[in-house]
N, C-alpha and C positions, 0 to 999 in steps of 0.2 A: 860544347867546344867554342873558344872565344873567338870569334873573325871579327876583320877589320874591312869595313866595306866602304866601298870610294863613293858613294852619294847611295842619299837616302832615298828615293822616290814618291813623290806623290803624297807628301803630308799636309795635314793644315795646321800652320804654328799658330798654338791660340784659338783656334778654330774658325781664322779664316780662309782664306782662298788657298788650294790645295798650291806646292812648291816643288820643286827640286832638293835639296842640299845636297851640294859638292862637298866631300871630308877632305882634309887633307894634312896630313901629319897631326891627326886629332879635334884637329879645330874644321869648323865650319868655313870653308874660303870663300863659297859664292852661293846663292840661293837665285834660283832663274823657275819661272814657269815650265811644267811637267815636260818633258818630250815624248815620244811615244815611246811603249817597252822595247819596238824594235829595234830601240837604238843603247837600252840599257847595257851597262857591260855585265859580264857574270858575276863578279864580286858586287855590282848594284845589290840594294836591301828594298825589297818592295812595302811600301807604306800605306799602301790599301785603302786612302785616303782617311787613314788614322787619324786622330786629333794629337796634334807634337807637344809636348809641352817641355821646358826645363828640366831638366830631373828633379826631382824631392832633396831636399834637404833635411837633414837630424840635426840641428841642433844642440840635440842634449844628449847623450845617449850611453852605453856601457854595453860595450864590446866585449870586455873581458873576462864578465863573469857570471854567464850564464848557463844553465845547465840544457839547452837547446841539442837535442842530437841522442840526449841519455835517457834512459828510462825516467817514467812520472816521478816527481818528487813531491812529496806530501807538505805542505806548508808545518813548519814547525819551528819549535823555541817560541819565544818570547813578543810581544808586540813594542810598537814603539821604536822609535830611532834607537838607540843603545841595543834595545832585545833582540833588533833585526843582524846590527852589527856584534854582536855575540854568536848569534848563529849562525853565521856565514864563516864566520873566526874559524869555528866549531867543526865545521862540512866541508871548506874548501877544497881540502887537499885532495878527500876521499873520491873526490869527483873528479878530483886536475883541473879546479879554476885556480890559475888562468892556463888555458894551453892551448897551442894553435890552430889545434881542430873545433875545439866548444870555437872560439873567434871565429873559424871561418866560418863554420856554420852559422853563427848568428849575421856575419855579414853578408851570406849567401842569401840569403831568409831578406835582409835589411833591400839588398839588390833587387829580390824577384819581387818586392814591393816597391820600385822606381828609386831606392834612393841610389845615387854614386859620393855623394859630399856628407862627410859625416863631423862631428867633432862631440868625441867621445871621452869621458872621463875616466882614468885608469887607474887601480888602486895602487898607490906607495905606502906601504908601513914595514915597520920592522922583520914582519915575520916573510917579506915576500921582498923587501928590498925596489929595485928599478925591472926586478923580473918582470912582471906583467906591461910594461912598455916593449920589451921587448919581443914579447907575443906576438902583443897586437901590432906590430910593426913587421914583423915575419908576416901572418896574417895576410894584411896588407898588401905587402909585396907581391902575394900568390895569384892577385887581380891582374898583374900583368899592366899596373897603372890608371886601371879603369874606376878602380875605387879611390879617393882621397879623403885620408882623416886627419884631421888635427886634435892631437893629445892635449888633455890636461891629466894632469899630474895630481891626484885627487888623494889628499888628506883622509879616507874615509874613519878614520876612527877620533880625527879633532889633530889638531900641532899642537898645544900647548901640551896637552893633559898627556902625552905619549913621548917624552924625553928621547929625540933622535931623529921627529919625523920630520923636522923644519933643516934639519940637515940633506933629507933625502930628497926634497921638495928641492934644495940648492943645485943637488946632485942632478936631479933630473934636469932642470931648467941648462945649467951646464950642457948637458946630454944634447939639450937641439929641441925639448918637447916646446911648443908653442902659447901652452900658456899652465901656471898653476893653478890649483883650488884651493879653496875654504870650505869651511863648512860650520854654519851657526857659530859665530864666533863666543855670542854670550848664550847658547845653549847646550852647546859642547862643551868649550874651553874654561865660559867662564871668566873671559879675559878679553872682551871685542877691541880694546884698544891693543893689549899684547898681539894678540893675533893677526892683530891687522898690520899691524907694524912690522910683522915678519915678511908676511904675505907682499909688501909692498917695498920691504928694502930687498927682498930677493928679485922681484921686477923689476926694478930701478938697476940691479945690478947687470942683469943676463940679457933685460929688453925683452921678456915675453910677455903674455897679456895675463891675466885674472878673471877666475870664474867662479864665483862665491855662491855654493849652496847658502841660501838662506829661507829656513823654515818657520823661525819664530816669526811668532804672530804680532797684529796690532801694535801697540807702542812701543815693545821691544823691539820686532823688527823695523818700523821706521826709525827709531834711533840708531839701528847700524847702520839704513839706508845713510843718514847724516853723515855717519863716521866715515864711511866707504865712499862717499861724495867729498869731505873736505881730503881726505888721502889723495884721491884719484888728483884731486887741484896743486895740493901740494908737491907732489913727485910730477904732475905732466904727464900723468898717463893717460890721457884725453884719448877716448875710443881705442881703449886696451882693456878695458873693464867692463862684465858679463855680470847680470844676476842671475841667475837659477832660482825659477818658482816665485822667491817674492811674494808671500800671497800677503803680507800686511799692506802693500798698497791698495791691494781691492780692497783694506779695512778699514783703512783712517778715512775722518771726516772726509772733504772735497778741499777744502780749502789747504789742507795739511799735506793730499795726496798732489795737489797743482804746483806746491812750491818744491814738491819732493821731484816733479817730473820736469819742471822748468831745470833746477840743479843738475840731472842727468842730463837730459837734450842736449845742456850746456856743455859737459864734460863726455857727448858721448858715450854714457854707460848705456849699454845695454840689457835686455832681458829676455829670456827662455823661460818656456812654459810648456809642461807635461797638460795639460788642462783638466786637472784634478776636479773630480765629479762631489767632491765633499766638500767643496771652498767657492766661493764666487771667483770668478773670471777675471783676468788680467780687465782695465777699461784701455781697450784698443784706440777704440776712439783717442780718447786722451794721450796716449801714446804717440799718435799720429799726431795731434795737435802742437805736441811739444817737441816732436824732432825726436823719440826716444825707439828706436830699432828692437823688434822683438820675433822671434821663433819658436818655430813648435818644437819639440824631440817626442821619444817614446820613453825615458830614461829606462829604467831594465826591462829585461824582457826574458819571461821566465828563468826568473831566480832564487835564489834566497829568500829574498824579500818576500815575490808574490810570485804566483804562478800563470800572473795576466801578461800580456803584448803578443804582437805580431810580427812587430817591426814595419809597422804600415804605419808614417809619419802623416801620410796622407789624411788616414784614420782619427788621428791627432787632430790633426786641421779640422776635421769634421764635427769632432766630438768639442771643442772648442767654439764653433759657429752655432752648433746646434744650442748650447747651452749659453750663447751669447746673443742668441735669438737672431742671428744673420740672416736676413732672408732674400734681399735683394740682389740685383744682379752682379751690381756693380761692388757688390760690400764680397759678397763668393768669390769674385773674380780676383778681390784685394784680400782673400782670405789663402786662395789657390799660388797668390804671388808671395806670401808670406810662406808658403812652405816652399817654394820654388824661389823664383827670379830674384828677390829681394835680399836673400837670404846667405845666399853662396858666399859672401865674406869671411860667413861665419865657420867654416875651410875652407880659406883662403883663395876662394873665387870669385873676386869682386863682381867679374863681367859675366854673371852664367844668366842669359837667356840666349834663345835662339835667331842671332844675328851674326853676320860675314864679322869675322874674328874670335868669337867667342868660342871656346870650346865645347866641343860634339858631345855632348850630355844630355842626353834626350831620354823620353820616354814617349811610348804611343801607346794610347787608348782609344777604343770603340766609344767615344764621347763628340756630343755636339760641340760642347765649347764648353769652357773653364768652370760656369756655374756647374753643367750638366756631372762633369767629372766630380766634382767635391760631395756632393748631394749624394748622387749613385755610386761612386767609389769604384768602376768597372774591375776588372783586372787589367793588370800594366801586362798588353802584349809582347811590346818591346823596350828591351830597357840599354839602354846606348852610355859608357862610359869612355870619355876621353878618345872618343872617335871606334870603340871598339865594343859589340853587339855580347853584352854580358849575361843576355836574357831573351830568350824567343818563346815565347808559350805558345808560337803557333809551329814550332818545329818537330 
């Protein structure tokens, strides 16, 4: 059952010195040193001297079609981008992706792992239309506002190569979604300039943002990086633009990847990253150096595709550190802010950390402080969206 409790007691934001928070129409109004319980009111939430952190953030993620809640499904069809999307084609219906119970379940699941802010990609093509937007938007709503997603409008089978979908892409954006997709523009399409040109007179029209799966590798994908860098200058869409994955910049020389990542800083673009265990690692360093904004997701989570995730972004974070050899305190604590504090823009909460005005999004863990938590990965006790208790594991 969801309550809405009027301060938090007794946590340490960050893991230091234990706090109060006062809630108040969602957000955090005042933060004071603990008082004693005898003064708690009964809607008080007692914080047990948890460790508080930000909620988690998803960056990347797919709400809509997973088979979460159903019996096991055996991985099957084809391998390969194309053979994955042939067989989902194939399976969808039989299962009812997309439909509002697989959604909530999977954001249930997304929840009891800390997240509340998510920015999910939703499929539009012909055979399914703007329906699975508005699943996940029913979905949604059943949080009672505790959850916030921001849709993209996700191409999954290519715009060019699919006569209709760069209409429904319009359609949606029309609709209110926040940002459209791409995907491989010259591994799908075949056409990275055509595609890109859609992709970005439909932004330029509606004013939402762009989020481009980009898979290809090495010197094909830095050349769309290019392409996707002079657009983004061209139209002025400065920090409206997302990469997804990206792994050709872990590929290219250093000197090719520097002037790829000054370009972006420059324009804003951003980057998401699943931290795919078969590819080198985004260079975060580098990232940081150049001003270029990046997050973790879980992208699916027992689907079609594969039958792996949790929906623990945390998870992410971890498997990202671990294979980018993070070992330090201070480099965990800037790994822990990347899936947290940093992150919340990326649906549309510029200001989420735990300070007087920000909104009440919290999670508490049985953790020392920010390294401890990343490392050991406890269970999220409590998980707090938009001032309202969406998760108690000790209830």
């Amino acid at each position: 059952m969801i309550s809405r409790p009027t301060a938090v007691r007794a946590v340490r934001p960050w893991g230091g010195a234990p706090v109060d928070l006062i809630l108040e129409d969602g957000r955090i109004s005042a933060m004071s040193d603990p008082v004693s319980p005898d003064q708690w009111s009964d809607s008080d939430l007692d914080g047990q001297g948890l460790l508080a952190l930000p909620s988690i953030v998803n960056t990347h993620a797919y709400v809509d079609k997973s088979w979460w809640g159903l019996p096991w499904q055996s991985y099957g069809g084809e391998g390969g981008t194309d053979g994955r999307i042939r067989h989902e084609r194939a399976r969808r219906d039989e299962l009812g992706i997309p439909g509002v119970g697989i959604t909530t379940a999977v954001l249930g699941e997304m929840v009891r792992h800390g997240t509340t802010l998510i920015r999910s990609h939703v499929d539009v093509d012909l055979g399914l239309g703007l329906r699975g937007i508005e699943v996940v938007r029913e979905a949604v709503a059943g949080f009672g506002g505790g959850v916030q997603v921001e849709i993209v409008a996700f191409p999954q089978d290519g715009v060019l190569r699919r006569p209709g979908v760069s209409d429904l892409l319009d359609q949606a954006a029309a609709s209110g979604v926040e940002h459209i997709g791409g995907l491989d523009p010259a591994g799908i399409d075949r056409d990275p300039v055509g595609q890109l040109d859609i992709l970005f007179s439909i932004a330029e029209r509606h004013g939402c943002g762009i989020d481009i799966h980009l898979h290809d590798e090495f010197d094909l994908g830095a050349f769309q990086l290019d392409l996707i860098c002079d657009r983004t200058e061209a139209t002025g869409l400065t920090g409206k633009v997302n990469i997804a994955h990206g792994f050709a910049l872990a590929q290219v020389d250093a000197a090719r990847r520097r002037d790829l990542l000054e370009r972006m800083g420059a324009l804003g673009i951003s980057f998401t990253t699943v931290a795919p265990l078969r590819l080198p690692q985004l260079p975060w360093r580098e990232f940081d150096e150049a001003g270029v904004r990046f997050g973790f997701g879980t992208d699916g989570i027992r689907d079609l595709w594969s039958p792996y995730g949790t929906g623990d972004t945390l998870g992410i974070a971890w498997q990202f550190s671990r294979a980018s050899s993070v070992v330090r305190d201070e480099d965990l604590t800037h790994m822990v802010r990347a899936a947290t504090s940093s992150t919340g823009w990326f649906a549309g909460r510029p200001d989420h950390d735990i300070a007087v005005g920000c909104a009440a999004d919290l999670v508490l863990l049985d953790a020392e402080h920010a390294p401890d938590a990343l490392v050991r990965m406890p269970p999220r006790q409590v998980v707090i969206g938009s001032g309202l208790v969406l998760h108690d594991e000790r209830a």
